[in-house]
C-alpha positions as CSV (number, residue, x, y, z in Angstrom):
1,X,185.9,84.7,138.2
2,X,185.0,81.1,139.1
3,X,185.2,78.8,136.1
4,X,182.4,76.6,137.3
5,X,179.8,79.6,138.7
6,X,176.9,80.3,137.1
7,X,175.1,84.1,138.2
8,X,171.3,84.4,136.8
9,X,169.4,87.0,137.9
10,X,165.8,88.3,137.2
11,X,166.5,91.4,139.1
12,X,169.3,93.4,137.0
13,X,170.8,95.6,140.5
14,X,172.4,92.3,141.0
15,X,176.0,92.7,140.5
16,X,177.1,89.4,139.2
17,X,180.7,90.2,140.0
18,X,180.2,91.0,143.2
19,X,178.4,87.3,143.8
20,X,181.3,85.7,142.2
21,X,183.4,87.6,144.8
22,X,181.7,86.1,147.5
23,X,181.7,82.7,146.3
24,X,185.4,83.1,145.7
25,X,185.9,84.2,149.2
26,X,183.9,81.3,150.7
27,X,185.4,79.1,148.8
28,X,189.1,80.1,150.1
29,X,187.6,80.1,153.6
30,X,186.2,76.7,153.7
31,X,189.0,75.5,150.9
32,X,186.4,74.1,148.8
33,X,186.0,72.5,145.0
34,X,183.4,74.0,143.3
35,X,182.2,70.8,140.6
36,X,179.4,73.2,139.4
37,X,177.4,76.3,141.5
38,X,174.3,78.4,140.2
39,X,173.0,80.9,141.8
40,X,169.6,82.7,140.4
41,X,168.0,85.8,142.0
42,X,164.1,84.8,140.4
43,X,161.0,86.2,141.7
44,X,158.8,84.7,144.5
45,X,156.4,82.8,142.7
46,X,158.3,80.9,140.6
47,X,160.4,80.2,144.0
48,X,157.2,78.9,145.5
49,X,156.4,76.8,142.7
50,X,160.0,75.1,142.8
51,X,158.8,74.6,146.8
52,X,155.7,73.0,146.0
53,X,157.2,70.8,143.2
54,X,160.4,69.8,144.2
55,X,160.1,69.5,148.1
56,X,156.5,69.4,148.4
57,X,156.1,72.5,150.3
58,X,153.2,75.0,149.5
59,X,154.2,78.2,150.8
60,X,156.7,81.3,150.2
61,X,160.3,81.0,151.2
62,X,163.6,83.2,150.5
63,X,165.7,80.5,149.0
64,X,165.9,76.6,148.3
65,X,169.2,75.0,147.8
66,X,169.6,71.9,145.6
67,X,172.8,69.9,146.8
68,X,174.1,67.2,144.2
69,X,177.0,66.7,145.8
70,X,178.3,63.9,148.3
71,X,181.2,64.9,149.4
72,X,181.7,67.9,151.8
73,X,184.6,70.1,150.5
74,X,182.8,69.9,146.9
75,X,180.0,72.4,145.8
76,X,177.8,70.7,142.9
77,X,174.6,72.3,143.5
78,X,171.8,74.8,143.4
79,X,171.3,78.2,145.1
80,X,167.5,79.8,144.3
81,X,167.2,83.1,145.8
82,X,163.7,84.9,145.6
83,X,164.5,88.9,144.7
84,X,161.2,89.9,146.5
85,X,161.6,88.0,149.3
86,X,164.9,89.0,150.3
87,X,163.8,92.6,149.6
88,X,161.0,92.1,152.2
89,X,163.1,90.6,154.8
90,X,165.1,94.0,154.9
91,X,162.4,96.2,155.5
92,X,161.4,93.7,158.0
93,X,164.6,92.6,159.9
94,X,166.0,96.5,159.2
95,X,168.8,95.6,157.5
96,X,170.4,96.7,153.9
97,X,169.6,94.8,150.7
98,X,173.3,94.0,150.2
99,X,173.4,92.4,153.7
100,X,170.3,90.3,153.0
101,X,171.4,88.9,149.7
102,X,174.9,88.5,151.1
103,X,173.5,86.5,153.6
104,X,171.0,84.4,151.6
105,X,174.1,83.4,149.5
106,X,176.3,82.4,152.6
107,X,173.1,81.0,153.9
108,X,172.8,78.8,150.4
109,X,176.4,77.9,150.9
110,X,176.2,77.1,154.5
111,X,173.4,74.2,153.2
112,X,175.7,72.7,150.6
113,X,178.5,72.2,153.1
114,X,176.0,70.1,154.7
115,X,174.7,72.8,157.5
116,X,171.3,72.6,158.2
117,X,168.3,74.3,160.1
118,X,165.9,71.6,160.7
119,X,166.3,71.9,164.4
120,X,167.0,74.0,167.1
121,X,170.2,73.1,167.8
122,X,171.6,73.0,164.4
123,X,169.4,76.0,163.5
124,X,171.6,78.2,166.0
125,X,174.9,76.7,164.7
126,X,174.1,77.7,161.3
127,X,172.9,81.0,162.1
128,X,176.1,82.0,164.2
129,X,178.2,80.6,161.4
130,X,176.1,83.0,158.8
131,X,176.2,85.7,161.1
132,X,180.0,85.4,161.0
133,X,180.5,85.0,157.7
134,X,177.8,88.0,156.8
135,X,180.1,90.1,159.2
136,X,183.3,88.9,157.6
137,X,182.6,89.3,154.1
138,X,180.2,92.6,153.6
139,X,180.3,92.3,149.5
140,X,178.1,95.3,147.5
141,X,175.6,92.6,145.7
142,X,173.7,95.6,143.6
143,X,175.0,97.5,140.7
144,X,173.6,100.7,141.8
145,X,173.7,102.2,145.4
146,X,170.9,100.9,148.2
């Protein structure tokens, strides 16, 4: 377990272990510090509220990531997952639950090291980092079978 990890989840098929096992294994492969890391699964309208408030955004998303950090190697931030989203993007990309959540978490992680998606370019970077990392580290996120 990571001393520093916090796992809170409003959906209870989410196998906190199995997030810190993904953390842990991200955090070997980029050798990182984690300062401080939560990570909450919470439904999609209090996600969208966080949007609106925070970043000024007024619609639906899958996750925001808070980063408090300014140095590269170390994690001090925020990961906000949205349960229903990330259940809809399976049905709709045709992919397991575990794989979306796994990837929404790599995803999150992938914006604290500084990644970003704001453009094409960078978009396509990220994505084939995430891909990789999805492929690499298939984790069971649910307490229960798919």
């Amino acid at each position: 377990m990571i001393k520093n990890l916090q796992v809170y989840s409003q959906d209870s098929s989410i196998n906190k272990k199995a997030v810190h096992s993904l953390i842990l294994s991200l955090k070997k492969e980029f050798d990182l510090t984690i300062s401080f890391l939560s990570i909450s699964f919470i439904n999609s309208s209090q996600l969208r509220e966080i949007n609106r408030k925070y970043l000024k955004h007024n619609y639906s998303t899958d996750i925001i990531t808070f980063n408090y950090s300014k140095k590269i190697k170390e994690i001090d931030g925020e990961i906000l997952i949205s349960f229903e989203e990330a259940k809809r993007n399976s049905k709709k990309f045709r992919v397991s639950y575990t794989k979306e959540f796994s990837r929404l978490v790599i995803h999150g992680i992938l914006h604290l090291l500084k990644f970003d998606d704001n453009n094409r370019k960078n978009k396509k970077i990220m994505k084939e980092m995430e891909n990789k990392l999805t492929l690499k580290y298939n984790f069971a996120l649910f307490a229960g079978k798919e």
